[in-house]
DOGU-447235 format. One line per 3 residues: number of its first residue (from 1); their letters; for each residue x, y, z of C-alpha. Coordinates in Angstrom, 2 decimals. Example, Ala and Ser with C-alpha at 12.3 -4.5 7.8 and 13.67 -1.06 7.14 Angstrom:
// DOGU-447235
1 = AS = 12.30/-4.50/7.80 | 13.67/-1.06/7.14
// end
This chain:
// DOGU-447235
1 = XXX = 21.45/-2.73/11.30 | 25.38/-3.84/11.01 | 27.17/-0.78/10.03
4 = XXX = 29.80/-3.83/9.39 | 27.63/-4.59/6.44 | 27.13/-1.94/4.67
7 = XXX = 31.05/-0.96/5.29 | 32.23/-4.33/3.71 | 30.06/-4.04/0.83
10 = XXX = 30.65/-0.91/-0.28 | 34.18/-1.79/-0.07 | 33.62/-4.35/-2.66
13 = XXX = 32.06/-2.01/-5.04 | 34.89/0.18/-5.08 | 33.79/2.78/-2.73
16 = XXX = 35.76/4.09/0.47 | 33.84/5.01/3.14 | 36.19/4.99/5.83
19 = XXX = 35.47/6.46/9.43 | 36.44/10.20/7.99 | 34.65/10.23/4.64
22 = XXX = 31.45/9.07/6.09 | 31.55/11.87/8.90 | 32.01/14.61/6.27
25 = XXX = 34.36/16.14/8.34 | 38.33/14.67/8.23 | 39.47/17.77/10.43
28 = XXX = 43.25/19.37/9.74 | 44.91/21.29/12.22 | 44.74/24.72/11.79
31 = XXX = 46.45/26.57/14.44 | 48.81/25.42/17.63 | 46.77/26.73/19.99
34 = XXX = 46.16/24.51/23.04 | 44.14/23.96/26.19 | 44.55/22.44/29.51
37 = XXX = 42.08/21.05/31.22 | 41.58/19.64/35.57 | 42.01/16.41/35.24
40 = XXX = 38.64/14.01/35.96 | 36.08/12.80/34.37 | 32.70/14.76/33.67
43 = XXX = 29.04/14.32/32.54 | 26.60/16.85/30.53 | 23.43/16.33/28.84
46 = XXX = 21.81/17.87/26.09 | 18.24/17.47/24.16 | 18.11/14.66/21.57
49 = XXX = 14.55/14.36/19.60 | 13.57/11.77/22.16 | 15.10/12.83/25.44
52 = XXX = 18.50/14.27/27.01 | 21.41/12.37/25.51 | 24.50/12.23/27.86
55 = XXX = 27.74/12.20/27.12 | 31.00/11.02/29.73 | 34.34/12.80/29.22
58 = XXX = 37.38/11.74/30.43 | 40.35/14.18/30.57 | 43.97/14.71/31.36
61 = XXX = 45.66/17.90/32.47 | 46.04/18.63/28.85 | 44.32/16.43/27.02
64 = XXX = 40.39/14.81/26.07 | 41.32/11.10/27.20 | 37.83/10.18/26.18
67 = XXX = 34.21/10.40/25.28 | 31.21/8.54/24.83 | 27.74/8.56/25.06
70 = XXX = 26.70/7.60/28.40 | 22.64/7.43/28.14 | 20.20/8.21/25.17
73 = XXX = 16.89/7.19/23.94 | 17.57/8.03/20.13 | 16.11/6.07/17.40
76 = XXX = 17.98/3.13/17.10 | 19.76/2.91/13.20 | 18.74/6.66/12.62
79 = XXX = 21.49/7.54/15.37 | 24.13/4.97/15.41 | 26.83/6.48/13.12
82 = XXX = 26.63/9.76/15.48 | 26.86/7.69/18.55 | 29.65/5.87/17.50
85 = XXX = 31.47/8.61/15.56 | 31.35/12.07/17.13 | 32.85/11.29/20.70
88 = XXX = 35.98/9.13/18.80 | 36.24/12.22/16.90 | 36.41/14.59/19.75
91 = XXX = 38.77/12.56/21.21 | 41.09/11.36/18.51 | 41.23/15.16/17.09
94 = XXX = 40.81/17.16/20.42 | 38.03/19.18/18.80 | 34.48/20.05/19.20
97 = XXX = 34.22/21.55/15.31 | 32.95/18.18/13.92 | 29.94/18.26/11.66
100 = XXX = 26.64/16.96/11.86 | 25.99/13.19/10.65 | 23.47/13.65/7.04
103 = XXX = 20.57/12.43/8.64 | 21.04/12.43/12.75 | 21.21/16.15/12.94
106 = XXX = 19.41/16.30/16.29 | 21.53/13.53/18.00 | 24.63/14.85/16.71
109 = XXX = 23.84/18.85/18.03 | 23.18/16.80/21.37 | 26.05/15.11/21.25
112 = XXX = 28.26/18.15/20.57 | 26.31/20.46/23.09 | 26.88/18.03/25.56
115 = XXX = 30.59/17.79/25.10 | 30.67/21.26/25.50 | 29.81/21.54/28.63
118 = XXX = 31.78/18.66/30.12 | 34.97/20.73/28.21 | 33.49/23.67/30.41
121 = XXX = 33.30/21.65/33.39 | 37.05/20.83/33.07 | 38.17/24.00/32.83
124 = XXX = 38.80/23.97/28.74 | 38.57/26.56/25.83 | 35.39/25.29/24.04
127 = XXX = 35.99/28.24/21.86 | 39.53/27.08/21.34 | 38.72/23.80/20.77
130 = XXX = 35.89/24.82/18.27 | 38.12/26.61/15.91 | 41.00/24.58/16.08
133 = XXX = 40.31/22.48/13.10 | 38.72/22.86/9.53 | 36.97/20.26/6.89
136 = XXX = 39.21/18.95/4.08 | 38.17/19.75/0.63 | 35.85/17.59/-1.02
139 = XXX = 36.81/14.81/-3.17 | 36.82/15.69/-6.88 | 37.07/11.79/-8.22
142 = XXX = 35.23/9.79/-10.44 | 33.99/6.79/-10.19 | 32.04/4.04/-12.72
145 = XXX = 30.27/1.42/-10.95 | 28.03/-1.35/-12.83 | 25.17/-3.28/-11.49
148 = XXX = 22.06/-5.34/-12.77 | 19.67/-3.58/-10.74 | 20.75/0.10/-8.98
151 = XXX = 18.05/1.21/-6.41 | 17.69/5.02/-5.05 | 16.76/4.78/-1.51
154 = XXX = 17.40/2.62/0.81 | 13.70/2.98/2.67 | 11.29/0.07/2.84
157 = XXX = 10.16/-0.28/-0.88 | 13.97/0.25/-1.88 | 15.69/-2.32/0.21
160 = XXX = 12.66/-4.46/-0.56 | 13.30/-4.80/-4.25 | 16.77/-5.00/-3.47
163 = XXX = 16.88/-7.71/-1.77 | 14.29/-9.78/-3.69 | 16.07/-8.72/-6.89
166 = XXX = 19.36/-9.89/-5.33 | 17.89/-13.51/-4.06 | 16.85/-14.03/-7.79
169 = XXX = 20.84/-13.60/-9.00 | 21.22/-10.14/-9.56 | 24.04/-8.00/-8.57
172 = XXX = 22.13/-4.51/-6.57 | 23.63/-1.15/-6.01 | 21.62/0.86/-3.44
175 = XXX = 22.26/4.84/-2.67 | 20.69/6.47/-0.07 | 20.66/10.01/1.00
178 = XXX = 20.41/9.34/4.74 | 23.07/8.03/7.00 | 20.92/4.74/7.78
181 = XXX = 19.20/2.64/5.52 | 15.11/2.59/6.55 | 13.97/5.97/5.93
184 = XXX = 10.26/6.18/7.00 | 10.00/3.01/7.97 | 12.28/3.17/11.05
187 = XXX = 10.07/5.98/12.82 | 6.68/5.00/11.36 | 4.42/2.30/13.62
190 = XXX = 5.64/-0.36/12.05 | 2.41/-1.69/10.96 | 2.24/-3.54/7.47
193 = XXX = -0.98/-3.96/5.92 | -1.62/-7.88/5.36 | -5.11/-8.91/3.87
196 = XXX = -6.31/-12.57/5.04 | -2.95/-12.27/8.36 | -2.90/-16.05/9.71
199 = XXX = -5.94/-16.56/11.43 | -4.21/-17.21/14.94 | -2.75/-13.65/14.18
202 = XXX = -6.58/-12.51/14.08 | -8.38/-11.06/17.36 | -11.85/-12.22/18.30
205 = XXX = -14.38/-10.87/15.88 | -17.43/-8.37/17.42 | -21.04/-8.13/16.33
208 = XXX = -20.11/-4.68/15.33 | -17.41/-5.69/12.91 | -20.12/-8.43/11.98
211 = XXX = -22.72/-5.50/11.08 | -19.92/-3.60/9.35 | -19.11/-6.62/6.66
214 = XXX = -22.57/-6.87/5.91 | -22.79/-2.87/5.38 | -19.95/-3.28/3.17
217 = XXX = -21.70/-5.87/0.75 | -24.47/-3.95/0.37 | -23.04/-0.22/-0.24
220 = XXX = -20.45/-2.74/-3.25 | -23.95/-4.12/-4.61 | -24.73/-0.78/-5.55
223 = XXX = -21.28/-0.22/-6.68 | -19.66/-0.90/-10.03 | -18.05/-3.79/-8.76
226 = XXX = -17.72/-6.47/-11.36 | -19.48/-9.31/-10.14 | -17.44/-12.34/-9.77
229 = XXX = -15.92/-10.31/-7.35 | -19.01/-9.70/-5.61 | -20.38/-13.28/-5.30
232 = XXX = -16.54/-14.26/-4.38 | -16.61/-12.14/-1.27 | -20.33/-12.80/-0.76
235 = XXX = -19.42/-16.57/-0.69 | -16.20/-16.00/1.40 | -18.50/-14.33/4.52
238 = XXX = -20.90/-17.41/4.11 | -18.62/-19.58/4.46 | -17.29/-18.07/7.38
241 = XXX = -20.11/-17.39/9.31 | -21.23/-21.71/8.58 | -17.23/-22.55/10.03
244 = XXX = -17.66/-20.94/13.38 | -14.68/-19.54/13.11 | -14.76/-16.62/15.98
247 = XXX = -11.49/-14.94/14.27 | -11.88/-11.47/12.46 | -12.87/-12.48/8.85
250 = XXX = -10.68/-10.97/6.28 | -10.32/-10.81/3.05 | -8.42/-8.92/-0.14
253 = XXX = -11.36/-8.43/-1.87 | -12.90/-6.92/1.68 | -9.62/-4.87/1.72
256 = XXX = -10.33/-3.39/-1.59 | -13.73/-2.89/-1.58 | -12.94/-0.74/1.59
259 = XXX = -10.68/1.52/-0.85 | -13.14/2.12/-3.58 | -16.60/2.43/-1.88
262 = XXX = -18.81/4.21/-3.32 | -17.81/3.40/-6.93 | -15.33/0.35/-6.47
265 = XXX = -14.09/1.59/-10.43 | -10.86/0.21/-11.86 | -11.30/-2.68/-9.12
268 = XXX = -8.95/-5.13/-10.86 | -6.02/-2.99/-10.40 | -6.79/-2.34/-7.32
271 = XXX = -7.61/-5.83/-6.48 | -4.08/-6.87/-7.66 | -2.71/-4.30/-5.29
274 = XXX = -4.28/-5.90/-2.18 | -3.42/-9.22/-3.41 | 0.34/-8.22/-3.25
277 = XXX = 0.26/-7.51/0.22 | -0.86/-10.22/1.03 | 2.00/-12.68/-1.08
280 = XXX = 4.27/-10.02/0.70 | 2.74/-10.81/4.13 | 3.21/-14.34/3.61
283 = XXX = 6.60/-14.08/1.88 | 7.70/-12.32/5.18 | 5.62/-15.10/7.67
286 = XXX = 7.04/-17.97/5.24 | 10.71/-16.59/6.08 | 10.45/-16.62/9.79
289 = XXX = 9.30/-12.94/10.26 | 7.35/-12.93/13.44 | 3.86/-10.67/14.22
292 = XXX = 1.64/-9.51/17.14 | -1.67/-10.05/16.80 | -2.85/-7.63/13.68
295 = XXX = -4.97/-4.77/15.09 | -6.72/-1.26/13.52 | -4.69/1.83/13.60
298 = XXX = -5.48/5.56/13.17 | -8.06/6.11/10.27 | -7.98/2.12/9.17
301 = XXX = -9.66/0.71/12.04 | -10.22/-2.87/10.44 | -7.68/-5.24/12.54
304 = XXX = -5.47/-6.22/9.09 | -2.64/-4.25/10.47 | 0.47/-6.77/11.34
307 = XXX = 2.95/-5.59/14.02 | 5.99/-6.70/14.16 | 6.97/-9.06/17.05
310 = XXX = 10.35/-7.88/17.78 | 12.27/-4.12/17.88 | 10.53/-0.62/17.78
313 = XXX = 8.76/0.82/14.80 | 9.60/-0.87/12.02 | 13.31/-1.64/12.61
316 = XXX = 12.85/-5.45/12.53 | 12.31/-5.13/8.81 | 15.94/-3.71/8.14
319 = XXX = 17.17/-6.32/10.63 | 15.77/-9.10/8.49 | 17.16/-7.35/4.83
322 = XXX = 20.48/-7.07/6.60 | 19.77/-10.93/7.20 | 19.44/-11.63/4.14
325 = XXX = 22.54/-9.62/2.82 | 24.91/-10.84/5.33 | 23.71/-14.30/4.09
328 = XXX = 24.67/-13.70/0.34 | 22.74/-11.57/-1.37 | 24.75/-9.19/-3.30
331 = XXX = 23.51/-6.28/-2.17 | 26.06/-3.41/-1.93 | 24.69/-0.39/0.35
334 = XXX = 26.02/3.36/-0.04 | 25.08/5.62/2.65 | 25.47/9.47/2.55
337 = XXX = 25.45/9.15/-1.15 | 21.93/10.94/-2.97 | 21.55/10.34/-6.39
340 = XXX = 21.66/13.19/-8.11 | 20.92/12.65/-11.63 | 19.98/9.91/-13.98
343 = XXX = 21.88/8.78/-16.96 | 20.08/8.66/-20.29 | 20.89/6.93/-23.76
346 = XXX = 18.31/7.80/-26.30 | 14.83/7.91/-24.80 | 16.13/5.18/-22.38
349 = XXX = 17.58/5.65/-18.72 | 20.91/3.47/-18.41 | 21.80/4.48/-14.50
352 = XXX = 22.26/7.43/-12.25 | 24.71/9.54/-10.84 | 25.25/10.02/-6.63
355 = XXX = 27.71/12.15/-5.17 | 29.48/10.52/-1.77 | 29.66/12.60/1.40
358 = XXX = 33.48/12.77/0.66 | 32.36/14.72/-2.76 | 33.36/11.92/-4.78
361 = XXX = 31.33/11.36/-7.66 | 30.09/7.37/-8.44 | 28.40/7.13/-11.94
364 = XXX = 26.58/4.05/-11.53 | 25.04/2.07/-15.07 | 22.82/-0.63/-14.95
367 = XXX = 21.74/-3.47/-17.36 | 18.50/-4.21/-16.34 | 17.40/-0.47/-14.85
370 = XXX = 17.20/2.24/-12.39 | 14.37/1.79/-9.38 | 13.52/5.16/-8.08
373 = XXX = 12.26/4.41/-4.02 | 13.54/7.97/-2.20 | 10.13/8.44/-0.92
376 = XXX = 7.89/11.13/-0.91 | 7.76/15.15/-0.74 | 6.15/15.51/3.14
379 = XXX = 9.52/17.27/3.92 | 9.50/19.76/1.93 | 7.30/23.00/2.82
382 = XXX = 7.43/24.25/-0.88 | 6.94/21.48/-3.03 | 3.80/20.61/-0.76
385 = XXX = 2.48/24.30/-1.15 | 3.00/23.85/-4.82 | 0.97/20.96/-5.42
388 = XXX = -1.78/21.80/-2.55 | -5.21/21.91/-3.60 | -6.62/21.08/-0.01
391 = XXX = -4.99/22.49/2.87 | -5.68/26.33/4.10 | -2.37/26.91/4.70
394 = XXX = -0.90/30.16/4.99 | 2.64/31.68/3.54 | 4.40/31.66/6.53
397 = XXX = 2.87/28.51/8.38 | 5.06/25.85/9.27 | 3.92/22.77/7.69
400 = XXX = 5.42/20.04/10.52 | 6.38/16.35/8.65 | 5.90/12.71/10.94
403 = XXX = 8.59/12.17/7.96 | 12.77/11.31/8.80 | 15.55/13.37/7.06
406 = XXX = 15.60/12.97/3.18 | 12.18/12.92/2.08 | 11.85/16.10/-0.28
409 = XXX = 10.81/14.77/-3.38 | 14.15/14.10/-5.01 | 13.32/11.26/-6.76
412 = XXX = 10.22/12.84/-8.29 | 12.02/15.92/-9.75 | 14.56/13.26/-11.30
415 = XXX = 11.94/11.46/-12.58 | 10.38/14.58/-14.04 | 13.51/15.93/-15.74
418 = XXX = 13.38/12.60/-18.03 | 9.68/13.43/-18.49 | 7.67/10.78/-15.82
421 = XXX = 3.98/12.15/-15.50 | 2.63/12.91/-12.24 | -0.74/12.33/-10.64
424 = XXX = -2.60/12.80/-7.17 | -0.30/15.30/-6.15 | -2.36/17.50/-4.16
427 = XXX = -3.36/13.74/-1.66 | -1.21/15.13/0.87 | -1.78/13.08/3.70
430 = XXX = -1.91/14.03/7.12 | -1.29/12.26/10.52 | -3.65/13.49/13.10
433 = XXX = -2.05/11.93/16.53 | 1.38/13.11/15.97 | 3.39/15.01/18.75
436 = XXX = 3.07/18.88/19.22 | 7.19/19.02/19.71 | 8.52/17.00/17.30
439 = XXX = 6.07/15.53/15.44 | 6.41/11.82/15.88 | 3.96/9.12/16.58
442 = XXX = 6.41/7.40/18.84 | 5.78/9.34/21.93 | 1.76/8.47/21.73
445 = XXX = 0.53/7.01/24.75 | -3.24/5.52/24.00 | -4.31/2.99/21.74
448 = XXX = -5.46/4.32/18.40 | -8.90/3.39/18.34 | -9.95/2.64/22.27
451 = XXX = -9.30/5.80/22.96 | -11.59/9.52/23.99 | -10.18/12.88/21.87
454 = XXX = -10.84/16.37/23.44 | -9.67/19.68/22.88 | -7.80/22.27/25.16
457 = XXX = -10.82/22.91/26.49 | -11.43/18.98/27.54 | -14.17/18.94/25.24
460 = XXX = -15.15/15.96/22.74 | -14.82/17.05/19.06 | -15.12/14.07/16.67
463 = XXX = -15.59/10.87/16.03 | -12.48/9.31/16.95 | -12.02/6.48/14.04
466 = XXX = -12.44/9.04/11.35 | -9.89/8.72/7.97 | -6.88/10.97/8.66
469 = XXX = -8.09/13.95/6.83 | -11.48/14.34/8.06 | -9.54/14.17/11.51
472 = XXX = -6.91/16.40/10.41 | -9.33/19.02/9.34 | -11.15/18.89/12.82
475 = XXX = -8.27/19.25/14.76 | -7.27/22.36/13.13 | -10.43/24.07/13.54
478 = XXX = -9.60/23.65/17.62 | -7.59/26.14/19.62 | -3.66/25.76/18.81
481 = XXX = -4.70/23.16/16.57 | -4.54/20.54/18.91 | -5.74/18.06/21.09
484 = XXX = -5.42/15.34/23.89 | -6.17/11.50/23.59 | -7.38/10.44/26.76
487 = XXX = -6.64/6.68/27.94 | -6.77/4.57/30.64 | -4.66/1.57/32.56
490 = XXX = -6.86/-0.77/29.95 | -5.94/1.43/27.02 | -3.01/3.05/27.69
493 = XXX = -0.66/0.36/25.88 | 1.91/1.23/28.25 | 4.19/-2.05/29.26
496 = XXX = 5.74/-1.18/32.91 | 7.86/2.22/32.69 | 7.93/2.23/28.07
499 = XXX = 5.10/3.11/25.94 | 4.01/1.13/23.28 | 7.55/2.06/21.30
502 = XXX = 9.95/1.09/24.32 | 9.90/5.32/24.75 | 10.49/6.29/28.81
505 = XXX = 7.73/7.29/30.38 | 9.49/9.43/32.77 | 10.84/11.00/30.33
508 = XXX = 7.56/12.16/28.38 | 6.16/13.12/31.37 | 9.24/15.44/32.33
511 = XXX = 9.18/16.98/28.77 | 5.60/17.33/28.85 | 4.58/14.98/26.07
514 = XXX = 2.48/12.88/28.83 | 0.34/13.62/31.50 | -0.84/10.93/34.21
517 = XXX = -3.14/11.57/37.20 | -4.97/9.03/39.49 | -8.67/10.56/38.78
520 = XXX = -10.26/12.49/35.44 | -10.33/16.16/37.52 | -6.56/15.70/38.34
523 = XXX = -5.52/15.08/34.54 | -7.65/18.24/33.39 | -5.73/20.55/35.86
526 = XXX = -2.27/18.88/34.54 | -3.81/19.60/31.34 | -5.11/23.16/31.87
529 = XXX = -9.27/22.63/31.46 | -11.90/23.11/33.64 | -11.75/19.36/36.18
532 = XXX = -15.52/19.50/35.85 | -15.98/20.25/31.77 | -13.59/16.97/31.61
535 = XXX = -15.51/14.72/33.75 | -18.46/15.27/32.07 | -17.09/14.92/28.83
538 = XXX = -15.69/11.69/30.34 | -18.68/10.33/31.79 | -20.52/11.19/28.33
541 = XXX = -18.41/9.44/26.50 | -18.43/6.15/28.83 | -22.03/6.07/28.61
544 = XXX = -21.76/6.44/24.86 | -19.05/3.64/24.70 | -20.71/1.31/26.77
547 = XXX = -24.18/1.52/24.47 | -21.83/1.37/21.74 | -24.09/4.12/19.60
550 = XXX = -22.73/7.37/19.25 | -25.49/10.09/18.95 | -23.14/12.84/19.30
553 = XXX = -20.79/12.50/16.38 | -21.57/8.48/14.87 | -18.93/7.11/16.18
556 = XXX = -19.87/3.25/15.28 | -16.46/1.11/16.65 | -16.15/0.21/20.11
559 = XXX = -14.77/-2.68/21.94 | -15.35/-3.83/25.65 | -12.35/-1.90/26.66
562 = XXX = -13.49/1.61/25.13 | -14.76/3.18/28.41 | -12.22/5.51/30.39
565 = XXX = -12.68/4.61/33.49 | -9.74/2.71/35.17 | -6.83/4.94/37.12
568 = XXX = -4.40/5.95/36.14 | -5.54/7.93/33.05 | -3.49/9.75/30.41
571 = XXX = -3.45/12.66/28.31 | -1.10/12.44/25.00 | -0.94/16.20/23.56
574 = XXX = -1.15/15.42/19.52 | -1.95/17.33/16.55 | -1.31/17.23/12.93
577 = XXX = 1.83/16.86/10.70 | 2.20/15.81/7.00 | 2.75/12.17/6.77
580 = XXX = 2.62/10.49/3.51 | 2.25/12.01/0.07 | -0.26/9.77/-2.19
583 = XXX = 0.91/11.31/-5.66 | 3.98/10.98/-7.59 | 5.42/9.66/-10.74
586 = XXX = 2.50/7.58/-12.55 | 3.31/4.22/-13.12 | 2.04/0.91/-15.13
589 = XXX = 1.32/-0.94/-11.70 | 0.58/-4.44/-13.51 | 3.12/-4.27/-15.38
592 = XXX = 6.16/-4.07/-12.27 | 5.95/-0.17/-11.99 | 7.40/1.02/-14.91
595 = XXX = 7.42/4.75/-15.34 | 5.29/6.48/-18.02 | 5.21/9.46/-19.35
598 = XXX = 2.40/11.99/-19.55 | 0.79/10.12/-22.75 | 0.97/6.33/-20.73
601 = XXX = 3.80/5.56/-22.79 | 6.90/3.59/-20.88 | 10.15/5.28/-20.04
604 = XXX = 12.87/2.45/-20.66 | 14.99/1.51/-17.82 | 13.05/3.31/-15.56
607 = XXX = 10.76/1.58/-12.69 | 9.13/3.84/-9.11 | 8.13/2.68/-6.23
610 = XXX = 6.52/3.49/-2.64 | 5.96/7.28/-1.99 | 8.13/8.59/-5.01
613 = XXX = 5.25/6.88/-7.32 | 1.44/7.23/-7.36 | -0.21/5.60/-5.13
616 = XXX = 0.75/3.33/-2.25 | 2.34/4.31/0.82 | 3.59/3.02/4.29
619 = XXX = 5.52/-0.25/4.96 | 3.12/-1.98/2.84 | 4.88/-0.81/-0.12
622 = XXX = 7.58/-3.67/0.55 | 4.91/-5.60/-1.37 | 6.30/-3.48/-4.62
625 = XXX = 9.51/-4.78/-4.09 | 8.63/-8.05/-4.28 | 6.24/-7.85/-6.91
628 = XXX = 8.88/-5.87/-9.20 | 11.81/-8.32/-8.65 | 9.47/-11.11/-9.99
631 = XXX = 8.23/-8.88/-12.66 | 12.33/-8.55/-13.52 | 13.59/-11.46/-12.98
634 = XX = 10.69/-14.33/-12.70 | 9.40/-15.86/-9.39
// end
């Protein structure tokens, strides 16, 4: 993402956010004191999330020449401003008392631990040079701002609706918490759910996935399904299976018949849901957006899934919006600046309020409304307890979030203080292969659905295409609550010396996120099991893959590549972490997400989207955006 953007556009709207009020911390000397330093240059490292980050100094006999980060593997967007900002500071101000960046706490603490050292290295007065400046005081100015459309968050629903709000004429404020527009969608998989994908985006279609359509059909004829709906899909496999088409059939009414077995109730609704991801899909495809062949993923093993062609995660999403900005669309991006409130006339909300990093206050109306998209609650431990009715958690269990910085909820407490109802609060979602340090899904090594799960003690546990809770609740039921996936060199989805997210292999195996060995009794010692309890779990499984029948736990989707069995083999340490929250503020979803209150009624000026309303989550709530800027402003 251009910083360069979002800088110039602010700037049009009024707002400063030069190098010092972004950083939250303009230091003023404090005190004379001084240090010298032997002259050279010097190197330290310190943990990132990912992996060390390095940092170069250059120094004079009494003086930091220079700094700079010499070697990361941070999350690209998420980390940029820190990258860029702390080592000018330390240099420009002589000073390691700089604060975090909002949002790239762990890179910045790298960054800063790291300089540190080199300053010990040269012979300096860290101490000295941590107390030798203090934070200005916060900004106490007010400003008004005016837009057609203002959006909280900057995430993938939020920039979304932005941007297709802005390419139908109007004029969009966004404020986001973060540092970096993309929230979730940056550290997510990327994948975008997209009924009917282009068929040459389609892999080869199996008898099993042949067996499982037909299933389908018959568990919706004893459904409440209306029936033109029925025959349509009924018509749309016949006609498939008479083309010869050897392409994965798909289609939306497939999707959402998938989503409300056994009862397939409200089915219009939903219907119109799955239909939006797919005008999304083909929006995206339609403006030169590029995909990988579409393929299952953890707990939705039907291959609808679209990954992005270019960049890690999700990033190429944010590079297109910022595409589309820097080529006209007046869409003016504030970063480091939450809304805090919304602004209310009557029964009707008029704007919102967000409070710059700089303490400045922006007061922001709009003329056509407010779109709340700051995601959902999976980072934050007490609102999640609050609303659990599923989880066994206990008082003083850290609940671990797959979730960036800024997603606690704040857009459903807003929402609630104007009086939003709620709903499917307690659908707290979790991810089952996430990483036992830090939680992410980037570090996975395995492919999600081709792959063997065992437990510490290198023993199969479940079925390993379950939904995410049913997986989540086995996994905690095993010892430390967690477990290996066990690949091969066919299912690895490693690409020379990266994983499957550009992440170093080296490097996850010398933090001890990855374990490789040459033969199945090598891996379990690396992995502390029995050699022998492993290979026979192994060989088990193999046999059980290559019948494609699962007696022990029904596991009913395999491919050709399924068995374990080609060196060198893997074990990625996972377990659970919240992911996505399903409820939030209830909205009229036909009607471009409006926001009701508790009796269905609509709140004026008000619209939700993605995790901060009921319902949806994941990258395929960009289809919201679109569907709510032609619901505004016409197609």
């Amino acid at each position: 993402m251009s910083r360069r953007t979002f800088m110039k556009t602010a700037t049009i709207a009024g707002v400063s956010i030069a190098v010092f009020g972004l950083s939250g911390c303009a230091p003023a000397a404090t005190s004379e004191q001084q240090t010298s330093f032997t002259a050279g240059t010097y190197t330290a490292s310190a943990q990132g999330k990912f992996a060390p980050v390095t940092v170069e100094m250059t120094f004079e006999s009494d003086s930091i020449a220079s700094a700079k980060v010499a070697k990361h593997e941070e999350t690209e967007y998420i980390s940029d401003r820190a990258i860029e900002e702390i080592p000018a500071l330390i240099a420009e101000h002589q000073t390691l008392n700089l604060d975090t960046i909002t949002g790239a706490t762990l890179t910045s603490m790298a960054i800063l631990t790291a300089a540190e050292d080199c300053v010990k290295q040269a012979g300096g007065d860290a101490k000295a040079l941590k107390a030798n400046y203090e934070a200005p005081a916060k900004s106490t100015e007010v400003v008004d701002l005016e837009a057609d459309v203002v959006v909280a968050g900057a995430g993938a629903s939020g920039m979304a609706a932005a941007v297709c709000c802005a390419q139908r004429g109007a004029k969009v404020i966004v404020v986001e918490k973060s540092c970096n527009i993309g929230g979730n969608g940056l550290v997510c998989g990327g994948y975008l759910e997209y009924p009917e994908t282009p068929v040459e985006l389609r892999p080869t279609m199996t008898d099993a996935q042949k067996a499982e359509v037909d299933a389908k059909i018959a568990a919706a004829e004893q459904s409440a399904i209306p029936a033109t709906y029925l025959d349509e899909l009924k018509q749309q496999w016949a006609d498939w299976l008479a083309s010869g088409e050897t392409r994965c059939f798909d289609s939306t009414i497939l999707e959402s018949v998938e989503y409300n077995l056994p009862d397939c109730e409200d089915f219009d609704n939903s219907h119109q849901v799955t239909v939006r991801e797919k005008e999304f899909g083909d929006w995206l495809v339609d403006s030169g957006f590029k995909f990988k062949e579409a393929v299952g993923i953890v707990g939705y093993p039907w291959p609808r899934w679209a990954v992005p062609a270019e960049g890690r995660c999700g990033q190429s999403y944010f590079q297109f919006y910022d595409k589309a900005i820097q080529n006209g669309c007046d869409v003016q991006v504030m970063l480091t600046t939450p809304a805090t409130e919304l602004i209310t006339e009557g029964d009707a909300v008029v704007g919102l309020v967000a409070v710059g990093e700089d303490g400045t206050t922006y007061n922001i109306r709009t003329s056509q409304g407010v779109v709340l998209a700051t995601g959902g609650f999976s980072g934050n431990p007490d609102m999640l307890r609050e609303y659990n009715q599923i989880w066994n958690w206990s008082d003083t269990q850290a609940i671990p979030t797959t979730n960036c910085y800024g997603h606690d909820g704040d857009g459903i407490t807003m929402g609630l203080s104007v009086g939003c109802g709620l709903a499917l609060m307690h659908l707290q979602m979790p991810f089952p292969f996430a990483d036992c340090q830090n939680a992410t899904d980037e570090t996975t090594v395995g492919d999600d659905i081709d792959c063997v799960i065992v437990n510490k003690e290198g023993k199969r546990f479940m079925d390993e295409v379950l939904d995410r809770y049913t997986m989540t609740e086995n996994i905690m039921a095993q010892p430390d609550q967690m477990m290996f996936m066990i690949s091969d060199a066919d299912t690895s989805r490693v690409e020379g010396d990266k994983n499957r997210y550009g992440r170093d292999m080296q490097n996850l195996i010398d933090q001890k996120q990855l374990y490789v060995a040459d033969t199945i009794e090598e891996l379990a010692e690396q992995i502390g099991c029995d050699p022998q309890t492993l290979k026979a779990t192994i060989d088990r499984y193999n046999e059980i893959a290559r019948a494609k029948e699962d007696p022990d736990f029904g596991r009913t989707v395999f491919s050709d590549l399924s068995p374990i069995e080609n060196a060198p083999f893997y074990a990625s340490p996972r377990t659970w972490a919240m992911h996505i929250t399903t409820g939030g503020i209830t909205t009229d979803v036909v009607g471009g997400y409006r926001a009701l209150r508790e009796d269905g009624t609509v709140i004026e000026g008000l619209r939700a989207l993605g995790e901060c309303a009921c319902g949806m989550a994941g990258v395929a709530v960009m289809s919201q955006g679109l569907a709510l800027a032609k619901d505004m402003f016409g197609e």
